[in-house]
C-alpha positions in Angstrom: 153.5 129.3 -69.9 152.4 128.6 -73.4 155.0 128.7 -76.0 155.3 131.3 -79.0 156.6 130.5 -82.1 157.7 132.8 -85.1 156.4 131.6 -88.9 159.6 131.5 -91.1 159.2 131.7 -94.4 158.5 128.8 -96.9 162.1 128.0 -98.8 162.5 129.6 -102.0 162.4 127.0 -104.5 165.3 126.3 -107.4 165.9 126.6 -110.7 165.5 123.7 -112.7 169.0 123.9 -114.7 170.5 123.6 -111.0 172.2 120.4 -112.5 174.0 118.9 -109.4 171.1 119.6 -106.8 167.9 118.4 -109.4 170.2 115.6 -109.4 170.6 114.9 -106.2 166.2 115.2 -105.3 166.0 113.3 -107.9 168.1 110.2 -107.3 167.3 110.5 -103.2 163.9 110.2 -104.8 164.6 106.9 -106.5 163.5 109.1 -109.8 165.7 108.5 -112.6 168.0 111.5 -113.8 167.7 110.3 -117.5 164.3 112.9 -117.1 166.3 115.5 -116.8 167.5 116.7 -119.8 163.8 116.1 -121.1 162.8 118.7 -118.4 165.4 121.1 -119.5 164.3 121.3 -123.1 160.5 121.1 -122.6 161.5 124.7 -120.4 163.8 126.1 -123.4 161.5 125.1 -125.8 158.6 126.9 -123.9 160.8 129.5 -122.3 157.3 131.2 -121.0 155.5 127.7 -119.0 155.2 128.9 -115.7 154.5 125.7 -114.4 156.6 122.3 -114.5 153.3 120.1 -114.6 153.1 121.1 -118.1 156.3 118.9 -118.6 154.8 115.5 -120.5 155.8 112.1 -119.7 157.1 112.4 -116.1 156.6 110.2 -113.4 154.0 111.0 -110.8 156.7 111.3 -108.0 159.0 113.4 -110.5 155.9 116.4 -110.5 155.4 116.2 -106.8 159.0 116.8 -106.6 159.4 119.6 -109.2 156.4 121.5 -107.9 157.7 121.2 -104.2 161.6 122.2 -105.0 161.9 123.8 -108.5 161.1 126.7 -110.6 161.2 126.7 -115.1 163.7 129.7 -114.0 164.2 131.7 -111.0 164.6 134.9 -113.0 163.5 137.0 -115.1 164.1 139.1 -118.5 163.3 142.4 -117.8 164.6 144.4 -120.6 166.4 144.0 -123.5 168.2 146.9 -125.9 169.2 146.6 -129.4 172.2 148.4 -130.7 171.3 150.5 -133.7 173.0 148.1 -136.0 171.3 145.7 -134.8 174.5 143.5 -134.5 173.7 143.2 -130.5 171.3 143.1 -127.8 171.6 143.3 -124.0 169.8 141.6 -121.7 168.8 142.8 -118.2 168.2 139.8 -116.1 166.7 140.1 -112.4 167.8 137.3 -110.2 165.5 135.6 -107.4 167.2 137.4 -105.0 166.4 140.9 -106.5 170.0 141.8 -107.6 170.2 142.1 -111.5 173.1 140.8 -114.0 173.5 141.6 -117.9 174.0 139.0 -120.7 175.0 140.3 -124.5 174.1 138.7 -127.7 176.9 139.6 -130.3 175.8 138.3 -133.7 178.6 137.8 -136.4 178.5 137.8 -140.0 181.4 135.1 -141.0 180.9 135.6 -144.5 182.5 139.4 -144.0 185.8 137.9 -142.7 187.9 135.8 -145.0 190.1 133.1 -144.6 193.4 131.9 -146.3 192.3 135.1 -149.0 189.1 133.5 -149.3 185.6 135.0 -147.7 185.0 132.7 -145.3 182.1 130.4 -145.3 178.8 130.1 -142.9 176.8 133.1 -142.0 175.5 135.0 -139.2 177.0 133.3 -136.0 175.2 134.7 -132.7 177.9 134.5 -129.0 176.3 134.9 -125.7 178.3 136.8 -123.5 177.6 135.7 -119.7 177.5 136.5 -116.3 179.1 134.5 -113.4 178.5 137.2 -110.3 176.7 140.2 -109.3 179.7 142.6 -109.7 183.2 141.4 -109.3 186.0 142.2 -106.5 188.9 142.6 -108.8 187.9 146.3 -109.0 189.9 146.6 -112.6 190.5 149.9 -113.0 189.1 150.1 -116.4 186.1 147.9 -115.8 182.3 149.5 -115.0 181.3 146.2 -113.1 184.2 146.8 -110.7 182.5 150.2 -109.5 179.9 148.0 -108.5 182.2 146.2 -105.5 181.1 142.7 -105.2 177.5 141.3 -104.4 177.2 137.7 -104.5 177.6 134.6 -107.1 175.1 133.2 -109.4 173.8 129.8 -108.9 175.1 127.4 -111.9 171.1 127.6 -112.6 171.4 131.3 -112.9 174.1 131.0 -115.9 172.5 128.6 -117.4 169.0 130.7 -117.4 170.5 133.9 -119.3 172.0 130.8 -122.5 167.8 130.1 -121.6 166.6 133.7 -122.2 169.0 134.2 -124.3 167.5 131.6 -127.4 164.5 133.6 -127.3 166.6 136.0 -129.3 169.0 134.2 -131.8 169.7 130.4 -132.0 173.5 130.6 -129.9 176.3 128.8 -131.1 179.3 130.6 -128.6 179.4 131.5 -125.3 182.1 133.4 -123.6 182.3 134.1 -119.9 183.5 137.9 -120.3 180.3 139.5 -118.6 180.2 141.0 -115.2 182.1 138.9 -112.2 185.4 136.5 -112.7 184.4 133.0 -113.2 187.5 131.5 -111.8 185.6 133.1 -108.2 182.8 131.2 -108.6 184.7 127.9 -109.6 182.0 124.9 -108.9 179.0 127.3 -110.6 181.3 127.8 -114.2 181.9 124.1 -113.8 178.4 122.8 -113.5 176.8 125.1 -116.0 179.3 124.1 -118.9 178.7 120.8 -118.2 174.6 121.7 -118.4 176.1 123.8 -121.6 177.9 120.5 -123.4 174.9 118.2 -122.2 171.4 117.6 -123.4 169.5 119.5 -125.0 171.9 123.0 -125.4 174.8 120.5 -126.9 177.4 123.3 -127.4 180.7 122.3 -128.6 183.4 122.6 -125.5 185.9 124.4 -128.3 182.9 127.2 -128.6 183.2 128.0 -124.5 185.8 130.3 -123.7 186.6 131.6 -120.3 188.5 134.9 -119.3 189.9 135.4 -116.1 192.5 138.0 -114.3 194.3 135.1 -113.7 193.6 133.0 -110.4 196.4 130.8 -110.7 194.7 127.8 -108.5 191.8 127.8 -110.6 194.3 127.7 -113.6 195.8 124.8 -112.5 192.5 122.4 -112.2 191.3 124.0 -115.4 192.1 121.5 -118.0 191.4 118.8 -116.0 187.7 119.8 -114.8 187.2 121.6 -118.3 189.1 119.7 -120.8 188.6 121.5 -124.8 187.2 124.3 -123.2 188.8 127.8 -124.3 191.0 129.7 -121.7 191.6 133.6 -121.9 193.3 135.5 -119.5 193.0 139.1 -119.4 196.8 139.9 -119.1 196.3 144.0 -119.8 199.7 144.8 -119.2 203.2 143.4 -119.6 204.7 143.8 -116.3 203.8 143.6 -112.4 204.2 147.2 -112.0 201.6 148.3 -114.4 199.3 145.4 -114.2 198.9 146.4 -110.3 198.1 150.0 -111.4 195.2 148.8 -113.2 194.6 146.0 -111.7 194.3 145.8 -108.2 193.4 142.3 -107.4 196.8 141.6 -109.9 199.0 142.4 -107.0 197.8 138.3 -105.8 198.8 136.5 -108.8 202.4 137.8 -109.5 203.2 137.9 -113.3 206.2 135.5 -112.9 203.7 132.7 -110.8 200.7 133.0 -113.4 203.2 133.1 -116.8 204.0 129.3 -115.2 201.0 128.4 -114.4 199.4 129.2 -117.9 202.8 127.2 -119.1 201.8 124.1 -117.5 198.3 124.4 -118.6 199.5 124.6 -122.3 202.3 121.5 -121.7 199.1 119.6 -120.3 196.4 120.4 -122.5 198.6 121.6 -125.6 195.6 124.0 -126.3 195.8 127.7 -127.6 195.8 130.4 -124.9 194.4 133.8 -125.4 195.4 137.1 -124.4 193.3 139.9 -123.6 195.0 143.4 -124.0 193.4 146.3 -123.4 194.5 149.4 -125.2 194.8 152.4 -122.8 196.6 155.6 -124.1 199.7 156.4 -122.9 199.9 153.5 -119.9 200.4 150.6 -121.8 200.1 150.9 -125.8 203.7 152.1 -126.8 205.9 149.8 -128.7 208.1 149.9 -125.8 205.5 147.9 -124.2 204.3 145.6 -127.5 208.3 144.3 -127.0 208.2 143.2 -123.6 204.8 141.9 -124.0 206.3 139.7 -127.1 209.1 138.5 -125.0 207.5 137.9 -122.1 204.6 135.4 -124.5 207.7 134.4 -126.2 207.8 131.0 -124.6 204.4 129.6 -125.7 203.8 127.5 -128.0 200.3 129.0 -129.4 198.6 132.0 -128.4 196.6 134.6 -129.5 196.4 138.1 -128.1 193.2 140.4 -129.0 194.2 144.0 -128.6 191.0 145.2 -127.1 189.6 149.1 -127.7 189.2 150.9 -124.5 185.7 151.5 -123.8 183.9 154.6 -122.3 182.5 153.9 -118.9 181.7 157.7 -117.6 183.3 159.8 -114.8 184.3 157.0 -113.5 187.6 156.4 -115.1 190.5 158.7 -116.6 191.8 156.0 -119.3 191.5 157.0 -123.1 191.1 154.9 -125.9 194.4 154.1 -127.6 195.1 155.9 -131.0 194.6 153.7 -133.8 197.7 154.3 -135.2 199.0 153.4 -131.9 196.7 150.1 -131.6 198.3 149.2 -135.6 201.9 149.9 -134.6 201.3 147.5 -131.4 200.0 144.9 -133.5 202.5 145.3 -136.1 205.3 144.8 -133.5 203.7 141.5 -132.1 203.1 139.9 -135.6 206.5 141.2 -137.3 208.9 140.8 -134.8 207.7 137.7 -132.2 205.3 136.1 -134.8 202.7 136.3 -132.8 199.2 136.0 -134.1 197.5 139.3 -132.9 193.6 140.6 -133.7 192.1 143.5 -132.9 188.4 142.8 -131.3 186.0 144.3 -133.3 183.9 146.6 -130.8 179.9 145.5 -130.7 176.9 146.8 -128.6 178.9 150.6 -127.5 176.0 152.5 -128.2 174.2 150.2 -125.7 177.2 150.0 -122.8 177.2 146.5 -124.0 181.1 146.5 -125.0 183.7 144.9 -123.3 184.0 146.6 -119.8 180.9 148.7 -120.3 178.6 146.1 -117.9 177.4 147.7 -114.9 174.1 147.6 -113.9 171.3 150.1 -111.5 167.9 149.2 -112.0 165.1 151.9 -112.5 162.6 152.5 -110.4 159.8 151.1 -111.9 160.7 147.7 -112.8 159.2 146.0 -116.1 157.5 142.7 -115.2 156.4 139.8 -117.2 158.2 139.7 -120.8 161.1 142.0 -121.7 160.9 145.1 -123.1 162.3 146.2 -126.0 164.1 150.1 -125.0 164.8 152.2 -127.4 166.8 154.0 -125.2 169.4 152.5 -122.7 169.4 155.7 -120.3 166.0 154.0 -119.4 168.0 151.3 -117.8 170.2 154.2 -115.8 173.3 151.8 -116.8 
């Protein structure tokens, strides 16, 4: 009886900025790596070449290879809105795999701020705010990505390609991982794309990387070593167990007492600043009562900083309020007067556009832009 088989599909090629698996094809190849980063900024350069045979000055066996396994990028920018100050723009990215993430461009005027009494010097300074998964699992009770339960990680390529789409926009001198997902879940990806980040041609400076997690304390613990100078925040929220677990679930894994050490060793081993994320939410975690224990319990560190953080709108689906700002100044005032503790208040960018902290959820319309983004001048159209 004659045999039937059953066509699979070809394999869905790469991205390009897949640093550790370009690697790999190439040296099995006997190609060397050194093209590389000669690759990658021929692609950010010429963010629209659909085709890697417009790279010049490759070997012949290093097209072959790139046509066979790899893609310029593996997705695509299919929107972008501008908030009406015009201070920040959010991108809607759609991955190979048809799931979408957000990226946000927050653009900074230094010269506003001042220093030592002094306006401080520079200019406009543009951070990309990035993506490390489709959704997250921590399900934060004050977060719009944790409505969205948890999908699947991004390839290190995939990070990489929003900093790519991103420079279309502004020239990016920070990048913060405080988009949708917890980077500390998808470990070997935040590792591979800061060291793509650091690397030829992007060159960004490891002390203008900051990553926030809920605190997974394993993570924590190989932090410093895998990403040395690199900025660690941990989005603390609350000042004991009890209310930590009420608004954050996934905190009921990493006890307070465990992660307080852990974030202790890290500072004795890398003597390096730690920031705290706070987020303001009326009446569960913004009275003075709770500024005290949270000065206490930072009391041992040598430097931190915390950044009292404005609740943020995210619809019906939560009943938080935004702390008073009287109640947000006498929190702050606590904290600096009392435990010396250098406190900020994080200026909100991008509301208007649900492209504030927590605001990042993302449902796609039906009828999907293709090709270049679009600029919306309304962000209903992205039903986010």
């Amino acid at each position: 009886m004659a045999s039937s088989s059953v066509a699979t599909a070809p394999p869905s090629r790469r991205s390009v900025f897949d640093a550790a698996y370009i690697r790999s094809e190439f040296s099995a190849a006997g190609i060397s790596t050194h093209f590389i980063p000669l690759i990658w900024k021929y692609v950010l350069q010429n963010p629209w070449c659909g085709d890697l045979d417009v790279v010049p000055s490759l070997p012949a066996a290093a097209y072959a290879l790139l046509q066979q396994k790899f893609r310029p990028t593996t997705s695509t920018l299919t929107a972008a809105a501008d908030s009406k100050d015009r201070t920040t723009t959010k991108l809607l990215i759609r991955l190979q795999n048809g799931e979408s993430v957000e990226s946000v461009i927050m653009r900074y005027d230094t010269t506003l701020g001042k220093y030592g009494g002094k306006p401080r010097s520079g200019g406009v300074r543009a951070t990309l705010c990035v993506s490390s998964q489709v959704g997250c699992k921590m399900g934060c009770r004050f977060c719009a990505t944790g409505t969205m339960g948890f999908k699947s990680n991004l390839s290190s390529g995939e990070i990489v390609e929003q900093l790519v789409h991103a420079s279309r926009y502004s020239q990016i001198r920070n990048v913060v991982f405080m988009g949708m997902g917890e980077p500390m879940n998808n470990y070997n990806a935040l590792v591979e794309a800061i060291g793509v980040f650091t690397g030829s041609p992007f060159q960004l400076s490891p002390k203008r990387i900051t990553v926030s997690t809920v605190g997974i304390i394993h993570a924590i613990n190989k932090f410093n070593g895998d990403l040395p100078n690199v900025n660690l925040a941990v989005s603390l929220h609350a000042p004991d167990q009890d209310i930590r677990c009420q608004i954050m679930p996934a905190a009921r894994a990493f006890p307070l007492g465990k992660l307080m050490n852990a974030l202790q060793s890290y500072q004795n081993e890398s003597n390096r600043t730690i920031f705290i994320e706070y987020i303001m939410l009326d009446g569960v975690n913004d009275q003075e009562e709770h500024a005290h224990q949270l000065g206490k319990l930072l009391g041992t560190f040598k430097a931190q900083v915390v950044n009292l953080i404005p609740f943020n709108p995210i619809g019906s689906s939560s009943n938080f309020k935004t702390s008073s700002d009287q109640n947000v100044k006498k929190f702050q005032k606590v904290l600096r007067g009392i435990y010396n503790i250098r406190t900020t208040v994080r200026q909100e960018m991008g509301q208007d556009i649900a492209g504030a902290c927590g605001q990042l959820v993302v449902s796609l319309p039906d009828e999907r832009s293709s090709g270049d983004a679009t600029l919306l001048s309304d962000i209903e159209d992205l039903r986010i």
